[in-house]
C-alpha positions as CSV (number, residue, x, y, z in Angstrom):
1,X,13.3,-58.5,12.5
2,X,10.0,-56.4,12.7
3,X,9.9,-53.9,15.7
4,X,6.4,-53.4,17.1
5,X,4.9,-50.2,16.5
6,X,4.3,-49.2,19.9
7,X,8.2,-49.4,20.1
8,X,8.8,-46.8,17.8
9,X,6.1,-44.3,19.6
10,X,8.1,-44.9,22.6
11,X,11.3,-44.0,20.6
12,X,9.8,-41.0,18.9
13,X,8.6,-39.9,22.4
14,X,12.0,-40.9,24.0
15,X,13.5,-38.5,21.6
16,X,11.3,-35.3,22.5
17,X,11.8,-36.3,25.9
18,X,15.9,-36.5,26.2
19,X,16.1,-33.3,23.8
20,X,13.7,-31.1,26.6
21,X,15.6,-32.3,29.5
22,X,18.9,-32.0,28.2
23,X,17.6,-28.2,27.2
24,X,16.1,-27.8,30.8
25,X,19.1,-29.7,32.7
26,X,21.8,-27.2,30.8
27,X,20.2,-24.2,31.9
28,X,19.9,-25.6,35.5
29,X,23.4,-27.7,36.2
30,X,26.5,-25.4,35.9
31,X,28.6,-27.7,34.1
32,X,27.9,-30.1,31.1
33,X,28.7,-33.4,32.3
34,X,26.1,-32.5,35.1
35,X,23.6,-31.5,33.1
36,X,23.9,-34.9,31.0
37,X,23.9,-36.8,33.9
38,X,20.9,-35.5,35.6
39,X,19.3,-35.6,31.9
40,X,19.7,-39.7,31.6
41,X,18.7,-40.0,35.3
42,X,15.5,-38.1,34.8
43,X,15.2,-40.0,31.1
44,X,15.3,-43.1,32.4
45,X,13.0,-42.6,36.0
46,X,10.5,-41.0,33.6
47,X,10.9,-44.2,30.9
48,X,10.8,-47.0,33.0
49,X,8.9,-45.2,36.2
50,X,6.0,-45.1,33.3
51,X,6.7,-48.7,32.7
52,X,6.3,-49.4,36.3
53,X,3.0,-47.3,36.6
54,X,1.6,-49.5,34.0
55,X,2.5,-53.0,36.1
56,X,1.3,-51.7,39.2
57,X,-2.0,-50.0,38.7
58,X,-3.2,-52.3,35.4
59,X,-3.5,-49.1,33.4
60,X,-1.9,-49.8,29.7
61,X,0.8,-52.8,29.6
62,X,4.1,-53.4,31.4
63,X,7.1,-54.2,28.7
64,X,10.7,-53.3,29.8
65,X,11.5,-52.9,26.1
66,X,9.2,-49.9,26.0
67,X,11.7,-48.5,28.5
68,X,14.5,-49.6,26.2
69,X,13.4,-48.0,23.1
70,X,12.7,-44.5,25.3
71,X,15.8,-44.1,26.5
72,X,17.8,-45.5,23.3
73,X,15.6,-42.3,21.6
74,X,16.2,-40.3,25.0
75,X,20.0,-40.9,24.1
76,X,19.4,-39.6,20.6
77,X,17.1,-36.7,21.3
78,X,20.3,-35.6,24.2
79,X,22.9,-36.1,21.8
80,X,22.4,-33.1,19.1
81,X,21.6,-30.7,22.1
82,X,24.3,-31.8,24.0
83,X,26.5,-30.7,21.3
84,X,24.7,-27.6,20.8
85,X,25.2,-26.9,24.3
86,X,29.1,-28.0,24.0
């Protein structure tokens, strides 16, 4: 099975994206579990809120799986930091 290039920008991005937040979300949640929480909120209103964007004003193209790969790379961009963090 192939996976569509625009996937793996979406992953790539998803991974920039977790990594920041999970930085920003440590220094601003006094406990870890918080901070990872609010990280994969924010993640995923960011992924799929763009997603929604997209369907409502006609600008680029609506795919849910866009939001899937950004947050399966938002995941893996929060995982080393959260460890670094830990």
């Amino acid at each position: 099975m192939k996976i569509a290039p625009d996937k793996w920008r979406h992953f790539y991005v998803g991974i920039a994206m977790g990594a920041v937040l999970q930085i920003a979300a440590g220094w601003w949640f006094a406990t870890l579990l918080a901070a990872t929480i609010a990280a994969f909120i924010v993640s995923w209103l960011i992924s799929y809120g763009f997603e929604l964007f997209s369907l409502v004003t006609g600008y680029g193209h609506y795919d849910f799986m866009d939001a899937v790969a950004s947050m399966i790379g938002a995941i893996l961009g929060m995982a080393p930091v959260f460890i670094w963090q830990y």
